[in-house]
N, C-alpha and C positions, 0 to 999 in steps of 0.2 A: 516912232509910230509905224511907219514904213515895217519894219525888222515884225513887229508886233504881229499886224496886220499878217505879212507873208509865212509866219510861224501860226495862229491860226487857221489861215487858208492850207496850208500841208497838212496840218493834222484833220480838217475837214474832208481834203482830199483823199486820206486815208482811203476810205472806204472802196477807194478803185483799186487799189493793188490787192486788197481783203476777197474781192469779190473775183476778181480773178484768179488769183490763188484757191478759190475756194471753186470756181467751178472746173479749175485744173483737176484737183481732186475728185468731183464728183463724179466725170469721167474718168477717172484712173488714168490718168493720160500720164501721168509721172511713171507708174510701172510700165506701160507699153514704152515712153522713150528710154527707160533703162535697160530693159531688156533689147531694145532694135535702135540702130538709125533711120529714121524716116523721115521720107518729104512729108509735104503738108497733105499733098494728094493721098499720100499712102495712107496718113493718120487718119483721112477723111474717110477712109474706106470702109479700115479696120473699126473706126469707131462707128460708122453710120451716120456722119454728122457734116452740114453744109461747108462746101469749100471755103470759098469766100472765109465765113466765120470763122472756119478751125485755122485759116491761115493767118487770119487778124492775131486771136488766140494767143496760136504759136508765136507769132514775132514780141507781144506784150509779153507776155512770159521769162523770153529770153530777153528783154530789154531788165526788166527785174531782176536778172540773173538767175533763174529756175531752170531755164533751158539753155543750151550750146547751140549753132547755128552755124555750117558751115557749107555754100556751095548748094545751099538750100535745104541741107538737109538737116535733121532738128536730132537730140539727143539730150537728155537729164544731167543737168549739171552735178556735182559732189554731193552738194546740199539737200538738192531733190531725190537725187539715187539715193540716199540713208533716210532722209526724213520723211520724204511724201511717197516713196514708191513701198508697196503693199510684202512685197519680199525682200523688203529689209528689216532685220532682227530690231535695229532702231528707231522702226519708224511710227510715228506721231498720226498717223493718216484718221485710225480711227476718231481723235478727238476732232483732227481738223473736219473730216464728215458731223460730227454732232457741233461742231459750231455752224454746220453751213446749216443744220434743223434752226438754231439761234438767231440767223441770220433773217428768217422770215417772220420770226418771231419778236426779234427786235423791229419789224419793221413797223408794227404797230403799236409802236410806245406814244406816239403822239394821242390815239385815238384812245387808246389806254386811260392815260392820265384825263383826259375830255369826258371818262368815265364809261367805257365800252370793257366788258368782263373780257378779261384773259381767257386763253384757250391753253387748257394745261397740257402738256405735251402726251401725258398718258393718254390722253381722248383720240389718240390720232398717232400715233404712234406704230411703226408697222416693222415685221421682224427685221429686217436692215436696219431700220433705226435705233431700234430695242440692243442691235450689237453693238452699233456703234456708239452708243451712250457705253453699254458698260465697258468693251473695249476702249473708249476714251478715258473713263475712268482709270483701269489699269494704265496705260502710259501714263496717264498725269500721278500714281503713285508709285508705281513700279518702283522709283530707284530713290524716293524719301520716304517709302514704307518702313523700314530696316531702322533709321532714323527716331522716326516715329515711335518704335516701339521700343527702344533705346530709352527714350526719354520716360514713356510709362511704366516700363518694368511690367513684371508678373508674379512680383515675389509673393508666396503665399497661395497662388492660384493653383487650382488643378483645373479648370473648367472658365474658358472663355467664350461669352457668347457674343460673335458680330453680328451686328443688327442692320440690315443692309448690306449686306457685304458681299455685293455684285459677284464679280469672278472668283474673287479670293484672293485677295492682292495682300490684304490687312492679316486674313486667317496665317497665311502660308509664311510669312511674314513674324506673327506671334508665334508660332509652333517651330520655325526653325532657330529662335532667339531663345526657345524653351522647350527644350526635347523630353521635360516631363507633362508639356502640358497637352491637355485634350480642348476640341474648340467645337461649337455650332456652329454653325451657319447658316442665318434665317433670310434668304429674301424671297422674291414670288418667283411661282413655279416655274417659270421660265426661265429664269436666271438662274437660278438653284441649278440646273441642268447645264450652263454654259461652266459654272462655275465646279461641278465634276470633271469635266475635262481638263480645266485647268489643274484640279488639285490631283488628278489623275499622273496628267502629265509630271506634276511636281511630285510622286509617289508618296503624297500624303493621304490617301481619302481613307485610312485606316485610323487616321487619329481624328476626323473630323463627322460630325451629325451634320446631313444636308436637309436641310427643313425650310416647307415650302412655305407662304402664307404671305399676309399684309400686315406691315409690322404697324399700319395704323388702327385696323380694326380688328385684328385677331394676337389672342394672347400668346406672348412668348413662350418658347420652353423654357422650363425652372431649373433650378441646381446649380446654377453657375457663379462663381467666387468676382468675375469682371464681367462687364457690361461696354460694348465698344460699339458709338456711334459718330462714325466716322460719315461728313458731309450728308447730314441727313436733317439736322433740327432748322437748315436753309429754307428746304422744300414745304413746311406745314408753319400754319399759322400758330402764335402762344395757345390758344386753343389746343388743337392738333399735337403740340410738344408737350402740354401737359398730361393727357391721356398717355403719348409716349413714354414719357417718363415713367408713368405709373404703373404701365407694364414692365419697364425697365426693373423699378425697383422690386414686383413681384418675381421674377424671374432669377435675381438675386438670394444666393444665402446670407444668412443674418450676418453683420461685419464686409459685405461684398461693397464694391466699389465700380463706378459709373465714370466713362471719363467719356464725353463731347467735344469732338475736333471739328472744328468750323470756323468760322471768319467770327474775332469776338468784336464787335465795332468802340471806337471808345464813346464813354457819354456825350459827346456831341452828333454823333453818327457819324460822322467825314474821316474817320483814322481805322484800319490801314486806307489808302484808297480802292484799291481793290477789294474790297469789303464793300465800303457805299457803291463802287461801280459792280458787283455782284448781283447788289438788293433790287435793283432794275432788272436783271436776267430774273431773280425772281417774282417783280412785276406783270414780267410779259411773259414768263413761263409755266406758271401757279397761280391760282387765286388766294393766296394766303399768305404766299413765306415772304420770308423779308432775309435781310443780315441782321443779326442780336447783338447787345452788347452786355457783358457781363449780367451786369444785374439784374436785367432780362433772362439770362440764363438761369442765373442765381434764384432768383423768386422762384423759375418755374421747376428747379430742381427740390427745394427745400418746400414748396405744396407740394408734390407728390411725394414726399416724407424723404428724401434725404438731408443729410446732413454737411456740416462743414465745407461748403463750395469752395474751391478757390482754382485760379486761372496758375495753372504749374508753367505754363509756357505760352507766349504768343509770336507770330511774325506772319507776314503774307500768306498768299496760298494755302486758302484753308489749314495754316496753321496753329488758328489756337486750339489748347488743350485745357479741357477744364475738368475737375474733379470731384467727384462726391463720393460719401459714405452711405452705406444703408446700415442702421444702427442693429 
């Protein structure tokens, strides 16, 4: 009981290395000790931020192993210099900045569930944070895009339209696995904009349509053979997904195909875990979305007229893939 007890109490206690790690980042404090060694005084300077505090800070940090500490003087351990510092090719910082928006947002799950409406993040949302959602996005796909599109193929396709498709992580991804194929790219106008530079940088934006708009209440563009919605049917209620779909399927030629990659829950709701622990980040960050599981998808594919559903592939991390036909 003993063993029990003090394995719960850790994982409760969790939330104090989360929360320091995560206002590490919000000051960038990982890139300035990368870049410099410095006292506590010095970092206090550089950052504008109280003594005292930033030396507390400091020594938690490096007690966690995130910092080095030597003679007083603090510096970015390995882990920090590649992950959390802003000028590393490897580094994770943008997602960890949009879990610290999650952070406040989880904080109201008690008052949530008591029946108090969620604040969807788009209501409040400010251009820092609008990067660091889609930048976090990119990290979390980056290097299982490739993957990804491995498993769906394009045979047949000349014309891929991604629906949501933040920077370009998924486009850039389908067109380099298929050097005949031409792609869309619809998400709202701002991101449309982030995701030129990316596809810029990746000297694609010759094969690609950047098209601005709300894949919830304005119609897709048409003509396109696949339909790719990647971590998107989370965000909106069965409501909301079916509308979705239904643009999906207009925008479809006849014989096109629909594939939905999301967390598929199984029918009890509790599998993968990270799925039911998702459907809460959708509680407190949406008033609508939840995690689905199959036949939830299935239904709401096959009312907005597709056909033959089926789950090609499942595992964690917004990894299931599910399929349909447009007759």
């Amino acid at each position: 009981m003993q063993t029990a007890a003090s394995n719960l109490m850790q994982t409760l206690r969790g939330f104090m290395q989360s929360r320091i790690i995560l206002t590490g980042a919000e000051l960038d404090l990982f890139s300035l000790l990368s870049r410099s060694r410095l006292a506590a005084r010095q970092v206090a300077d550089e950052l504008q931020t109280d003594l005292r505090a930033t030396q507390i800070l400091l020594d938690a940090l490096t007690a966690i192993g995130l910092l080095r500490k030597a003679n007083g003087v603090y510096e970015s351990a390995d882990e920090a210099r590649s992950l959390l510092s802003s000028d590393s090719p490897e580094s994770i910082l943008p997602i960890v900045l949009h879990l610290s928006g999650s952070w406040k947002l989880w904080s109201r799950l008690t008052d949530i569930v008591q029946g108090e409406v969620a604040i969807p993040t788009d209501d409040f949302r400010t251009e820092a944070q609008l990067r660091a959602f889609i930048g976090g996005m990119h990290v979390v796909s980056r290097h299982q895009a490739p993957g990804v599109i491995q498993r769906i193929g394009a045979d047949g396709a000349s014309r891929v339209l991604d629906i949501g498709g933040a920077s370009g992580t998924y486009t850039i991804a389908f067109l380099r696995a298929n050097p005949g194929l031409r792609a869309t790219l619809f998400d709202r106008p701002a991101v449309v904009e982030m995701a030129r530079e990316r596809l810029g940088a990746e000297g694609l934006l010759d094969r690609v349509d950047l098209v601005g708009g709300d894949y919830n209440t304005d119609p897709l563009p048409a003509g396109h053979d696949l339909a790719f919605l990647s971590a998107i049917i989370h965000q909106n209620s069965p409501e909301q997904n079916l509308e979705l779909y239904t643009r999906c399927h207009a925008a479809l030629n006849p014989g096109g195909r629909i594939i939905v990659r999301d967390y598929v829950l199984s029918p009890d709701r509790t599998s993968p875990p990270a799925g039911a622990l998702f459907a809460i980040n959708m509680l407190c960050a949406t008033r609508g979305g939840n995690s689905y599981t199959m036949e939830e998808i299935s239904l709401g594919l096959v009312e907005a007229g597709f056909s033959r559903p089926r789950l090609i592939h499942n595992e964690e991390n917004h990894y299931g893939l599910v399929e349909a036909w447009k007759a």
